[in-house]
Structures are given as C-alpha cells and as structure tokens.
N, C-alpha and C positions, 0 to 999 in steps of 0.2 A: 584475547584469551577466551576461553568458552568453559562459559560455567560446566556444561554436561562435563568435561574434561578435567575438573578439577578433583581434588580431594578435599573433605569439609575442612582440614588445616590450611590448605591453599588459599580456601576461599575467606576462611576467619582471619589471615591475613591479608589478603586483597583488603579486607573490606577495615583493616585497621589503620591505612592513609587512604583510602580512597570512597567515595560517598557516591560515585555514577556508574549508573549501568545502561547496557543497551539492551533494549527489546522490539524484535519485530513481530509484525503480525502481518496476516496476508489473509486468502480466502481459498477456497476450492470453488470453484463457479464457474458458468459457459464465460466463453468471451470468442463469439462467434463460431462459427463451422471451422473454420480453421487453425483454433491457437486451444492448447491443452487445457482443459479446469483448471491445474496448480498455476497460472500465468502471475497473478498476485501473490502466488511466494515462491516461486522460483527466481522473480526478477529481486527481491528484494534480501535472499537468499547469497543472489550473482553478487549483487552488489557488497554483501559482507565479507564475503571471498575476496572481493579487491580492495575492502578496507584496510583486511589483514595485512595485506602486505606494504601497509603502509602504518600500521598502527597496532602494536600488539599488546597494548598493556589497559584496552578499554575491556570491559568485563560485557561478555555476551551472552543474553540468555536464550537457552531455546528457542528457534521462532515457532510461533501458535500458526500454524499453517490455516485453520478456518476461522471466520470472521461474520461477519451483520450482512446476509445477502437478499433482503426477504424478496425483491421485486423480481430477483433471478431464480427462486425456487423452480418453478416450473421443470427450468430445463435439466434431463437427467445426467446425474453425478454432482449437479450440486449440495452442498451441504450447507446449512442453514445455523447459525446459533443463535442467532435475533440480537434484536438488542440488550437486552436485557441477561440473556446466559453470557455474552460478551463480557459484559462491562462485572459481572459475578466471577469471571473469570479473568479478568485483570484487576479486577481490586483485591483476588485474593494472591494472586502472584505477587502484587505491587506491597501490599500489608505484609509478605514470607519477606523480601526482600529489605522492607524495613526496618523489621526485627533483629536483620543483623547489620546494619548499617546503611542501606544505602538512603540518599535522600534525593540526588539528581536523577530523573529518569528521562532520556531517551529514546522515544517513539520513535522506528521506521516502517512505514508503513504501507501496505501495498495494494490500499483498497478501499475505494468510498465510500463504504455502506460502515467503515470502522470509525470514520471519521469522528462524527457524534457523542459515539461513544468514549473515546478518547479524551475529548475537549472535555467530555464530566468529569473524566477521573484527573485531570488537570485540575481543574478547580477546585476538587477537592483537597488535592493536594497542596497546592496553594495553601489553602487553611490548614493545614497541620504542619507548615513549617516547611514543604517541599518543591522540587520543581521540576515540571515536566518540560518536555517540549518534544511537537511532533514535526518530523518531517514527511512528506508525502512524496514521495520518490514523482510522481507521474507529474505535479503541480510544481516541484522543487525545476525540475528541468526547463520547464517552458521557459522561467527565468533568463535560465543559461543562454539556451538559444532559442526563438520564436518559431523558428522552423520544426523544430520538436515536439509544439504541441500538438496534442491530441485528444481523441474521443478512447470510448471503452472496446477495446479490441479492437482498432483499426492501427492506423500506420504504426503508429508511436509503440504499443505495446506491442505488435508486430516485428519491430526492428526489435524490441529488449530480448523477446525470445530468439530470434534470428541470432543476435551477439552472445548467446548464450549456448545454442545448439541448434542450428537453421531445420535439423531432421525432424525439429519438435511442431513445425509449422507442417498443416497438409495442404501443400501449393495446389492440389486438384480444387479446393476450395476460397483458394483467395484471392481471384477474381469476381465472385458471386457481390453483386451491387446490396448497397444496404437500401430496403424497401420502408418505407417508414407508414404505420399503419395511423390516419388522423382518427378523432376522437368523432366526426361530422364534415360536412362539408362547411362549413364553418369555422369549426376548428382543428386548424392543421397541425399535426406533429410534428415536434421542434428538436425534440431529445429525449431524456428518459422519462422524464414526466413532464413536461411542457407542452406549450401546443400557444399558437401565436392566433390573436384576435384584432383584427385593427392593426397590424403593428406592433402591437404589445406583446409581450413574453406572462403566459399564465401557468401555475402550476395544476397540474394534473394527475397526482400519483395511479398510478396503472400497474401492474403488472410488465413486466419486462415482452415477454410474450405475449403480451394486447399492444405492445408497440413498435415490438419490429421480431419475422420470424427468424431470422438467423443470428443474432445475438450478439454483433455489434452494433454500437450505434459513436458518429462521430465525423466532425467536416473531415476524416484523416484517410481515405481508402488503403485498407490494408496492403495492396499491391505496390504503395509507395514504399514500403519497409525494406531495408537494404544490411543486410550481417556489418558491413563497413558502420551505419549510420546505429546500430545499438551497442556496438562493442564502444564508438566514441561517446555513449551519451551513458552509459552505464559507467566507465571510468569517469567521466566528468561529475556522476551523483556519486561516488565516490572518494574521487580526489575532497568533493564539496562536504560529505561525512567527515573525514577525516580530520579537516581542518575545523569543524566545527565541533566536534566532540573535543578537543583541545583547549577550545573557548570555553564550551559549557563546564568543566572540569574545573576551569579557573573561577568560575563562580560562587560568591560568598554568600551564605544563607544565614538569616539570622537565627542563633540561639535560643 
C-alpha cells in the first residue's frame, strides 16, 4: 500500500499492528550515453510495481528519486544532494515516521553513492531501539545469478531498463566502447576510482569524468543487455523483496 494513497486514519491504523515500512531511494545521474538519468529510480521503482502484486499490505513510502552523486556531477542533468543533505533528509523522513509508529525500516535502494549514507542512519537506529536493513537492488542480484553481475551503466542496468521499457535505452549509442582514462602511465584505471600498481588494486577518488568520457564504467558491455534478461532479473529482486519483508515483519525488537 502506498503511503501517498492513504488518508491520515489509514495510516494511524496501519501503523497500530504494524511497526515496518518501505523506502526507496535512487538518483538522477549519467549512466552513460545510452541509458536515462532516472536509471536508479526507475529500476527500483519497476521493482515495487512487482512487489505489489505480490504483497499488498507492506507500507510504502514515496521514493526520494535523488541521492549522493558527487563524482557524477559533472555530467549534465545530474543532480547532486551530497552526503550530507542525504542523510538530513532521511533522518527527517525516518524520525516523521517514528513518531507514529514505525520501528522497522526497509531500505531499497538504487544507487551507490547512498550507500554510506544509509549504513549511518542504520546505526543510528540500532541505538534508539530500531532496525534498518538495506537492500541494493544491483548487488542483491549478482547473488541470484553471477551472470547478472555488473558495472555502472553497462550490461546489467542496461537489461533493467530494457525490461522496463527498451524505448528508454538510445541503441545509436550502445555500442560506443568504454575508454578508461589512467591516472599515469603507471597508474592504470581500474574503475571508478581505482587504478592498479604492481598488481594491487589502489584507490584514487577522481571525478567520474577524469575517468572515463561517456559514463559507464564496468567488465559488463552494455550491448550484452537483452528486455528477456531484465524482466527475469527484476521479477527475481522482487519475488526476493517480497519474501523478505515477510521475515523482517516477523521481527522482535526490544522494548
């Protein structure tokens, strides 16, 4: 059920058997020439779409569509909250929702730059009697199947948007190779901020655009992505919500 949908008597009973909600969050950011800004919430969006129809009595709250992008500013249309407006903007969400009961929170989540932030308001909550727990839509799948996994805007999130609407992908650009820019001749670019010396994996924070110009990065080439292969992997991180918000539900929290 969705909170926006409710009336405040709805919700002042939901919340007089029931102490869990869901919240998503995602981004608006590049994720290369070929896949939309909204990719991290539209895919995690999809996925609540098919919770529903398997689960209609978890409480959901608005998704926060921007999220912690800082390495990705550069590119235009993104939008930024940092870390810091983030985490100011789910503690006050999280603290409205306390007040009238809930204690279990539910993180889904569609974007790594939230991650951080999240894990803080976790711990906080811990200490005042509550319990988060985040799922990472893009990390939760590799799980399922190995073949799934992925980089940022390459196959993997390629196929989510493809099983969601293929017309959202620009196929004139997703064949363009991913160029990886090194830091030296010395030091080779590895990922988003890494770069290998010896062997070894070092970090490097950079700028997203000091490391690669079209704005994916990831072993996953996007032309591997197939509408078949994200409709299955979006119903699988769903079937996998479902049954898990059922568990965290049954969870007892001390008084």
């Amino acid at each position: 059920m969705r909170l926006a949908h409710m009336t405040w008597p709805q919700a002042e009973t939901y919340f007089k058997t029931h102490d869990t909600v869901l919240l998503t969050v995602g981004s608006i950011e590049c994720h290369g020439r070929h896949l939309p800004l909204g990719t991290d919430t539209m895919i995690p969006n999809r996925i609540l779409e098919l919770l529903e129809e398997k689960n209609k009595d978890i409480l959901i709250v608005p998704t926060i569509p921007f999220g912690s992008c800082d390495s990705l500013e550069p590119f235009p249309g993104t939008i930024n909250l940092g870390v810091d407006l983030l985490y100011q903007l789910l503690r006050r969400i999280v603290d409205s929702l306390k007040l009238h009961g809930a204690r279990k929170f539910i993180f889904l989540n569609g974007h790594g730059g939230n991650v951080r932030t999240i894990e803080k308001l976790g711990i906080e909550l811990d200490k005042e009697g509550c319990l988060l727990s985040l799922l990472n839509w893009w990390l939760n799948v590799w799980e399922m199947d190995p073949a799934w996994k992925g980089g940022h805007g390459g196959g993997e999130e390629t196929a989510g948007i493809m099983g969601i609407d293929p017309s959202l992908v620009d196929m004139n650009e997703i064949n363009k190779d991913m160029i990886l820019k090194d830091v030296s001749p010395a030091f080779k670019a590895t990922g988003f901020n890494t770069v290998e010396y010896k062997g070894i994996q070092v970090t490097i924070p950079r700028l997203t655009n000091h490391v690669t110009d079209n704005g994916w990065i990831g072993p996953d080439h996007p032309n591997t992505a197939t509408e078949e292969w994200g409709k299955k992997m979006l119903q699988a991180m769903a079937d996998y919500l479902a049954d898990f918000v059922l568990e965290f539900e049954k969870v007892k929290l001390p008084r």
